[in-house]
KOLDREN-677597 format. One record per residue (C-alpha): residue in three letters; x, y negated, z negated. Coordinates in steps of 0.001 Angstrom, whole numbers, padded with zeros to 6 digits, always signed. Layout:
<rs>
ALAXYZ;...
</rs>
This chain:
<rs>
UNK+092180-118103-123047;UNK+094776-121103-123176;UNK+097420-119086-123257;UNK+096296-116626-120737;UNK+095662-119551-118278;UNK+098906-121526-119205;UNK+101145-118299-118693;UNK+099050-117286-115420;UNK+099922-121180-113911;UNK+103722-120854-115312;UNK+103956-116962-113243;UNK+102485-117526-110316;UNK+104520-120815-109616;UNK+107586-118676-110470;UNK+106165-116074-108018;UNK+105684-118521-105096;UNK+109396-120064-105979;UNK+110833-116478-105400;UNK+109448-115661-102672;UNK+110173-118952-101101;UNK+113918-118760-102570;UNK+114337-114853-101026;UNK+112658-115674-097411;UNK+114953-118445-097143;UNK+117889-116940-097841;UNK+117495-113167-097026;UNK+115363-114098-093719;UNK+116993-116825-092254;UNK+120751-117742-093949;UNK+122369-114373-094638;UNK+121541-112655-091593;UNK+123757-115592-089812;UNK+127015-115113-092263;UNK+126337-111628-093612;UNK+126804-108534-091583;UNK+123081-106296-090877;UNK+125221-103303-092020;UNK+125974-104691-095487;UNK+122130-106323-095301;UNK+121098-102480-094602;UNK+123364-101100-097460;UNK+121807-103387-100335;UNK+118392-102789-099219;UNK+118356-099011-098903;UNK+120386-098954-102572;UNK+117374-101348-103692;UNK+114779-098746-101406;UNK+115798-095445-102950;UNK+116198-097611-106739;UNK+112010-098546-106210;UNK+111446-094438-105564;UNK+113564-092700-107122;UNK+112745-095225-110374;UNK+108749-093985-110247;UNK+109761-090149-111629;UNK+111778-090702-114920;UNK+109378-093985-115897;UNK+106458-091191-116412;UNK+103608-093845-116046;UNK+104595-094893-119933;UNK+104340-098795-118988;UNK+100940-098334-117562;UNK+099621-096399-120771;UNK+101756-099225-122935;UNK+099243-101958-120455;UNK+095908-100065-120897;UNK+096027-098874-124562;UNK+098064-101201-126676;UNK+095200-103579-127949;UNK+093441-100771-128854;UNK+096482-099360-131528;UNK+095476-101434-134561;UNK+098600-100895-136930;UNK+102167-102015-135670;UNK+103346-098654-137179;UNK+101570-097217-134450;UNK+102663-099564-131674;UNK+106616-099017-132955;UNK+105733-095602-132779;UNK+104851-095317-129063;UNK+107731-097479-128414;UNK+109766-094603-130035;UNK+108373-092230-127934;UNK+108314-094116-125033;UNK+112079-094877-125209;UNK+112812-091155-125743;UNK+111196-089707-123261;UNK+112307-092313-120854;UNK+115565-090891-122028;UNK+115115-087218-121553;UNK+113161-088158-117991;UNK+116472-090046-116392;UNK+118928-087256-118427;UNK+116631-084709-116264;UNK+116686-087222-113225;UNK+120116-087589-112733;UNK+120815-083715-112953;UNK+118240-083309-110002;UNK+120225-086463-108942;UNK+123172-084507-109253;UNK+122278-081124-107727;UNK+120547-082793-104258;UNK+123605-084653-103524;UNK+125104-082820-100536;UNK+121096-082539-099359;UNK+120533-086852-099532;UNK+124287-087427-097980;UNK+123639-084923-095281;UNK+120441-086815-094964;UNK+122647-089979-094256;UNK+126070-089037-093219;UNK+125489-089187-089454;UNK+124219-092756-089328;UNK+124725-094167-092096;UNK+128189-093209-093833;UNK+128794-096325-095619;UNK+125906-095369-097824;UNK+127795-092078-099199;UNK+130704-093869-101699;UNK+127889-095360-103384;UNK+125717-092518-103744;UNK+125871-092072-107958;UNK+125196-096192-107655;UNK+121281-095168-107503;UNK+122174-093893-111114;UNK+122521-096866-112802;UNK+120128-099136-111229;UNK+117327-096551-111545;UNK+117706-096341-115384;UNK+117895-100829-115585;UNK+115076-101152-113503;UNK+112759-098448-115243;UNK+113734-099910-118713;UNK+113470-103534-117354;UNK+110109-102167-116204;UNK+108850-100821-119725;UNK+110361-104624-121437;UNK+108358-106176-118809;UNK+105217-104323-119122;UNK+105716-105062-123561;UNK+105699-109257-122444;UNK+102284-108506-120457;UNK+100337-107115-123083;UNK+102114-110224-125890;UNK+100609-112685-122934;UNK+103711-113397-121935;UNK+104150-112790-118415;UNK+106331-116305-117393;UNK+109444-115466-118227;UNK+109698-112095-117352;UNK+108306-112924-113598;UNK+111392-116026-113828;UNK+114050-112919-114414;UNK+112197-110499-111941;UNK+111384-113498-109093;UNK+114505-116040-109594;UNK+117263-114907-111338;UNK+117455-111996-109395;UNK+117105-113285-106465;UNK+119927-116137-107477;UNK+122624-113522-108514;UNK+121861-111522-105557;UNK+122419-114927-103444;UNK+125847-115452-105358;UNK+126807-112126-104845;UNK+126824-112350-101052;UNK+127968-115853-100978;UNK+131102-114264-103142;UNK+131282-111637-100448;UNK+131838-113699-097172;UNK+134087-115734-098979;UNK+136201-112761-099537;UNK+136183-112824-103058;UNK+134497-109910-103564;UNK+135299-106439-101298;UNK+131886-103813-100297;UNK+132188-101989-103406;UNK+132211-105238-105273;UNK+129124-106164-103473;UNK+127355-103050-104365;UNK+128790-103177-108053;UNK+127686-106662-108003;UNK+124331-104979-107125;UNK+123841-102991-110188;UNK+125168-106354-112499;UNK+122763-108493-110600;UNK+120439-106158-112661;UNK+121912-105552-115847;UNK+121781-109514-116225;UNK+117977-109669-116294;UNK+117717-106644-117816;UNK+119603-107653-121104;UNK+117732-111564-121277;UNK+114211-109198-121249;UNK+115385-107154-123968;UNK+116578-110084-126175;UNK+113456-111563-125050;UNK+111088-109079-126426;UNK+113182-108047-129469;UNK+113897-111704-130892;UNK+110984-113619-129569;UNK+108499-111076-129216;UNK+109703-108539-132292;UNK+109463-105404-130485;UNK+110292-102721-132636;UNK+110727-099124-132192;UNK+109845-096451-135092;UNK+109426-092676-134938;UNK+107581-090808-132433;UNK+106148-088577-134880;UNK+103108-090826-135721;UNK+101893-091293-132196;UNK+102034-088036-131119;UNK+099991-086981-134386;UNK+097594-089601-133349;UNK+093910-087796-131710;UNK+093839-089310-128314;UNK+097182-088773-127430;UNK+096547-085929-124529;UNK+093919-088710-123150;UNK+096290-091622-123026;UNK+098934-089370-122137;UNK+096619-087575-119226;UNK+096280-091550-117968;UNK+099722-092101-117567;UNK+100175-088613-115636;UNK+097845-090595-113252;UNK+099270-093712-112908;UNK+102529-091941-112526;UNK+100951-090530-109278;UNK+099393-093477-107947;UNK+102825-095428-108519;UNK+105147-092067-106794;UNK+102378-092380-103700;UNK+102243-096062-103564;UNK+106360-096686-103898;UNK+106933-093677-101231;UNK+104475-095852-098749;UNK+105945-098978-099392;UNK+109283-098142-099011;UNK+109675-094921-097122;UNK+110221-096710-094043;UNK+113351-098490-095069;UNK+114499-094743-096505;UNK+114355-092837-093188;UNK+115032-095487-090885;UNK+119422-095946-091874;UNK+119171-092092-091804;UNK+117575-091608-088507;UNK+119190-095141-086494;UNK+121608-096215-089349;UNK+122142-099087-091845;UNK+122697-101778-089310;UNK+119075-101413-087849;UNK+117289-101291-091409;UNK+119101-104480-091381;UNK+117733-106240-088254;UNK+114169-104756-089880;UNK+113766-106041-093175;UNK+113389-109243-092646;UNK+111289-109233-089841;UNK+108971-106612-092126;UNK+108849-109022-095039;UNK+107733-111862-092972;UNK+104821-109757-091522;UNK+104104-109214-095548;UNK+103922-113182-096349;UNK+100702-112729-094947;UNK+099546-111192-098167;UNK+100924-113198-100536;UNK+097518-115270-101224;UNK+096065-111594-101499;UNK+097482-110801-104423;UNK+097035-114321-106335;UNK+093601-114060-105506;UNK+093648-110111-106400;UNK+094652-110914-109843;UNK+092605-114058-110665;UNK+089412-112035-109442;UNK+090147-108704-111373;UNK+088372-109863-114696;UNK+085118-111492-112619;UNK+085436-107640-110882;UNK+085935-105634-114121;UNK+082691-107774-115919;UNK+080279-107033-112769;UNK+081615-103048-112899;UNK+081057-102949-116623;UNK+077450-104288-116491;UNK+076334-102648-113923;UNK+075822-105648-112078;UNK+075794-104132-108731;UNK+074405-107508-106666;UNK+076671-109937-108453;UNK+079918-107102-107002;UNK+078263-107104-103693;UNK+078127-110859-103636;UNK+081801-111453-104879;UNK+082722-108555-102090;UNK+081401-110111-099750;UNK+082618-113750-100760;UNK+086269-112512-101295;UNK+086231-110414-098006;UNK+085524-113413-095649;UNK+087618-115547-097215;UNK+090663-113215-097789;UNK+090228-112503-093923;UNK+090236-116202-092919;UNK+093322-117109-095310;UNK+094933-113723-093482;UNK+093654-114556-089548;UNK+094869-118494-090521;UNK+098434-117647-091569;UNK+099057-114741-088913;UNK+098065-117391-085976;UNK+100874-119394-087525;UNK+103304-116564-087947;UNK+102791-115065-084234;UNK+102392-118652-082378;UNK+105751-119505-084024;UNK+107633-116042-084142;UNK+110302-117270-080655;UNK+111335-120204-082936;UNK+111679-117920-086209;UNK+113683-115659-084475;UNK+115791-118069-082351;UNK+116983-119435-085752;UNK+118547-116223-086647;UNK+120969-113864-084437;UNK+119637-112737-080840;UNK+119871-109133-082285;UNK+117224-109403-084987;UNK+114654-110300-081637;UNK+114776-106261-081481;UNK+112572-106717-084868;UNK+109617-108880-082684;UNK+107680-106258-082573;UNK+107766-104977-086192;UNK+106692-108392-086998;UNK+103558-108480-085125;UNK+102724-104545-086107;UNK+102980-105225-089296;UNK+101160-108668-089341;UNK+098856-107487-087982;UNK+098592-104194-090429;UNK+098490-106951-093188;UNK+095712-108714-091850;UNK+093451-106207-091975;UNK+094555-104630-094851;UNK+093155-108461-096218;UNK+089924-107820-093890;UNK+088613-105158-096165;UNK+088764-107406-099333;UNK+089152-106143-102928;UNK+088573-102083-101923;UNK+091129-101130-104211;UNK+090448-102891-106823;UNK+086485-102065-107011;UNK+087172-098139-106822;UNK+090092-099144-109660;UNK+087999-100516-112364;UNK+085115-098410-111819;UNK+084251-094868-113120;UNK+085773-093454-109343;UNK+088876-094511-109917;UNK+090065-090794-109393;UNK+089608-091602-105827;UNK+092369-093854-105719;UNK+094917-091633-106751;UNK+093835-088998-103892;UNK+093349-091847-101094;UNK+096934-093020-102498;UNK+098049-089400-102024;UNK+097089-088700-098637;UNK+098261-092256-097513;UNK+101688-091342-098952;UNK+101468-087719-096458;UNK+100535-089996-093855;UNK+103104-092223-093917;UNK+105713-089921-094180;UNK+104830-088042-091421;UNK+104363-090544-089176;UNK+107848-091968-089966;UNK+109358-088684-089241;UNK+107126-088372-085900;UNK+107493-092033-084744;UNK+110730-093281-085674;UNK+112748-091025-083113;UNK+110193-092053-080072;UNK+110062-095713-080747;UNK+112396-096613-083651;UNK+111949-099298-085995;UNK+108357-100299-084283;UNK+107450-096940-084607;UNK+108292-097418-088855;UNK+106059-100428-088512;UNK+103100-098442-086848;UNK+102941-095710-089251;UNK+103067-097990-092261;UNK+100011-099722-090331;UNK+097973-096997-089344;UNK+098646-095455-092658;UNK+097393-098590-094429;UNK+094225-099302-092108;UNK+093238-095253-092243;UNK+093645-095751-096263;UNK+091361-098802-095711;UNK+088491-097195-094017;UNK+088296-094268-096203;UNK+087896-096961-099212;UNK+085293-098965-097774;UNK+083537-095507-096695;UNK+083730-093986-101026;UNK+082739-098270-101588;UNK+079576-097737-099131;UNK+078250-094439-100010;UNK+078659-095341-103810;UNK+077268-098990-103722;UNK+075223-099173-100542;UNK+077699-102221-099398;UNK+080849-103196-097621;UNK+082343-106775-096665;UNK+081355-107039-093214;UNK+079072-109602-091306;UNK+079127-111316-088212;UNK+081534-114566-089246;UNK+084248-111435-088998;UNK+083919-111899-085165;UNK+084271-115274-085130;UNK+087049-115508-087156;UNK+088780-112733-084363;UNK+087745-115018-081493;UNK+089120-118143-082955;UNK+092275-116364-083941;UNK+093230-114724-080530;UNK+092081-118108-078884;UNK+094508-120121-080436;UNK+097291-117538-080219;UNK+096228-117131-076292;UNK+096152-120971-076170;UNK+099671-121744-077680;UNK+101568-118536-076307;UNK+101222-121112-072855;UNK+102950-123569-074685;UNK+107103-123094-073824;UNK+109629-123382-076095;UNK+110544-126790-076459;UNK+114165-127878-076139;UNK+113356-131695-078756;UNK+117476-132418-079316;UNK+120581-131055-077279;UNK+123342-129159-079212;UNK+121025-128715-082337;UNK+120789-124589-082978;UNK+118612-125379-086557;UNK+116897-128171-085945;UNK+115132-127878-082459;UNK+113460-124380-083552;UNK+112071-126126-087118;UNK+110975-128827-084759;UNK+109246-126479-082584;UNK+107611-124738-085802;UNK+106188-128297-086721;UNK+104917-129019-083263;UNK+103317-125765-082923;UNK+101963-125627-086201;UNK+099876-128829-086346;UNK+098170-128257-083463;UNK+097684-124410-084283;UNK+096574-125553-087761;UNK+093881-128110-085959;UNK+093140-125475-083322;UNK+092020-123206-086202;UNK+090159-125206-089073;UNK+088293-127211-086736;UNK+086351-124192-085185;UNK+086283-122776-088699;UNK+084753-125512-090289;UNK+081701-125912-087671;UNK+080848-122452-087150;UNK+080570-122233-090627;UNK+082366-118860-091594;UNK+083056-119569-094839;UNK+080973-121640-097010;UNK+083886-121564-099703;UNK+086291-122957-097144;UNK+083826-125547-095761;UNK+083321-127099-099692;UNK+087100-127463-099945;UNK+087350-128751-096736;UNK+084485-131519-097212;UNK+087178-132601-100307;UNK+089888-133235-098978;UNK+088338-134891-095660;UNK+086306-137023-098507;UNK+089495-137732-100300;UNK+088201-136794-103592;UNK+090284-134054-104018;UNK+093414-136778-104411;UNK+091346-139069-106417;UNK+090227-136927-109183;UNK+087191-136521-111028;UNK+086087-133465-109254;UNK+084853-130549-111064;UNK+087224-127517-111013;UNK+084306-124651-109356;UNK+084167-127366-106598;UNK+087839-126071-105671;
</rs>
């Protein structure tokens, strides 16, 4: 388990130093040098790269991540390799004839409002075929335990080129289609360190296909991945549908002025998924044994305390948003909206706990797939009817409404399966406190600290706001007692014994 921990410490610092690396820069420095068109272009190339990438993968990654300890020779595990590389192969050979064939339907799609898209059309080619293969390299670190580096290539030194690039661009150094070709080498980079990675430090190997297809559970492991090749097609068509149709429908400049306000609404669940991960295998164990009060009780543990991290960090994001967006152009304040639709979405995507994962790990995991599938019809027609009424906030309401309707159904299969959801009354005072101290501080003006300083008064007004949101909330919190969990962790640190040391680490 040493290794598991060390490796889980190394990725999720890497994690948090991405994301903190790409809000910086992508939220708040390039839209003030960078134009939202060429913003727009690079994330719609990266957009269609996440869907388009889901067909010609074929799920092989996610068969590699279930099955591989279970393959006891290597002869077998080179084997699959074989066969995964070839039919990863044939998959993008057949993808980028289809690729080929729909182009005058996807630049018709685009031509009206976004025509800057359309020289870089065959672009998609490329980066789909790195980032599937960077994928499968990836996926071959997990199941070796080795999940640091890979997240460093995925998380930083993506991130880093793709700062460089841009920084080349406004200096003039590079023209748009050296941008965009920077793009795709921003990828092959990463994409070349993984596969060195896995061949000379890991010794991934890759022998014929013959002997896995021979093997007897093949149309089982292979009937797997044709699921998790759904559930990834529905989940990547949600996630990023919106930033597909809106440059077609208002153009690349607006998908521009969206992002970042969309990925700030998602910081919210950035704790979600650290927790998610660290609270799979307790999950999985309780599943397994049947163990149906100890699931209930971690449900219900995780719920209230996901929702009070999520209600917490949305009072700071919302109480602060006129300072956030005064530190950017006054153009991206079109995107205030978006920011509190999808914040909001977020939060209560949080407020239903660990749905997915319980219906994931258990013998209904079937359900998941469907749910995913009719969340992935939802959102796409609710893009198509919402975007031309109310533009980008109507993107950010049907990713909401698609993600809370998903929600509800979840807890409902959760419910009528188990006899339990995450619910109880501390929900409602968590609500109260929340739109208390947002009602409370929306009184408070914008304060104008230094004269002459565009950066610093708005960071200024983040830190005033923010202590005395931050007090506003915990205090409340702690002596109305909503979360036990919180109130332990709180006692340490008031007591000072969290700096000291000593403590045991369940006391955290």
């Amino acid at each position: 388990m040493g290794i598991i921990k060390r490796q889980g410490l190394k990725s999720s610092v890497v994690n948090y130093a991405g994301v903190l690396i790409g809000v910086l820069f992508f939220n708040f420095v390039f839209p003030n040098i960078v134009n939202a068109k060429d913003l727009g272009l690079i994330n719609l190339l990266r957009n269609l790269m996440y869907v388009f990438a889901t067909l010609p993968a074929l799920g092989l990654g996610h068969i590699l991540l279930n099955y591989y300890s279970s393959w006891e020779s290597e002869k077998l595990k080179n084997s699959y390799h074989g066969f995964a590389i070839v039919a990863m192969i044939i998959s993008m050979l057949l993808f980028v004839l289809f690729f080929i064939l729909f182009k005058s339907v996807i630049i018709n799609y685009y031509q009206a409002q976004s025509p800057n898209f359309t020289p870089y059309y065959y672009t998609i080619i490329p980066l789909v075929f790195l980032y599937i293969f960077n994928q499968y390299f990836e996926f071959y670190s997990l199941v070796n335990f080795r999940s640091a580096f890979p997240a460093f290539l995925r998380e930083v030194v993506s991130r880093v080129l793709l700062i460089i690039l841009f920084y080349l661009y406004i200096s003039h150094f590079l023209s748009q289609k050296g941008l965009v070709v920077g793009l795709v080498v921003s990828y092959i980079i990463p994409f070349l360190a993984i596969v060195f990675y896995a061949v000379k430090i890991l010794k991934w190997r890759a022998g014929s296909f013959t002997n896995y297809i021979q093997k007897e559970n093949v149309f089982e492991e292979l009937k797997y991945g044709s699921g998790m090749l759904l559930l990834t097609i529905f989940s990547n068509v949600s996630n990023f549908l919106d930033g597909i149709i809106l440059p077609a429908y208002l153009g690349l400049e607006v998908l521009g002025i969206y992002t970042p306000a969309l990925v700030l609404g998602q910081m919210i669940q950035v704790p979600y998924r650290a927790i998610s991960m660290i609270s799979i295998p307790v999950l999985r164990e309780a599943i397994t044994q049947k163990d149906f009060v100890k699931l209930k009780s971690l449900n219900n543990s995780l719920g209230i305390n996901l929702f009070l991290i999520g209600c917490f960090l949305f009072t700071l994001l919302i109480i602060n948003s006129e300072a956030i967006f005064s530190l950017i152009p006054p153009k991206y304040s079109a995107a205030k909206n978006v920011l509190l639709i999808v914040g909001a979405g977020r939060l209560l995507d949080m407020a239903f706990g660990l749905n997915s994962e319980i219906i994931t790990y258990s013998n209904d995991y079937k359900y998941i797939v469907r749910l995913s599938g009719l969340m992935m019809v939802m959102t796409v027609v609710l893009n198509i009817l919402f975007i031309p009424i109310y533009g980008m906030d109507g993107a950010a309401l049907a990713v909401s409404i698609s993600l809370i309707v998903f929600n509800l159904l979840k807890t409902y299969i959760i419910y009528q399966k188990y006899n339990f959801h995450c619910f109880s009354k501390h929900y409602i005072t968590l609500i109260a406190i929340t739109i208390s101290v947002i009602g409370v501080l929306y009184f408070i003006p914008y304060v104008k600290f230094l004269n002459q300083h565009m950066f610093l008064n708005p960071i200024l007004n983040i830190a005033f706001k923010s202590t005395i949101g931050v007090v506003l909330f915990l205090i409340p919190t702690y002596f109305f007692k909503v979360s036990t969990d919180f109130n332990d962790f709180f006692k340490l640190v008031i007591s000072g014994k969290i700096l000291k040391g000593g403590h045991k680490m369940e006391n955290l």
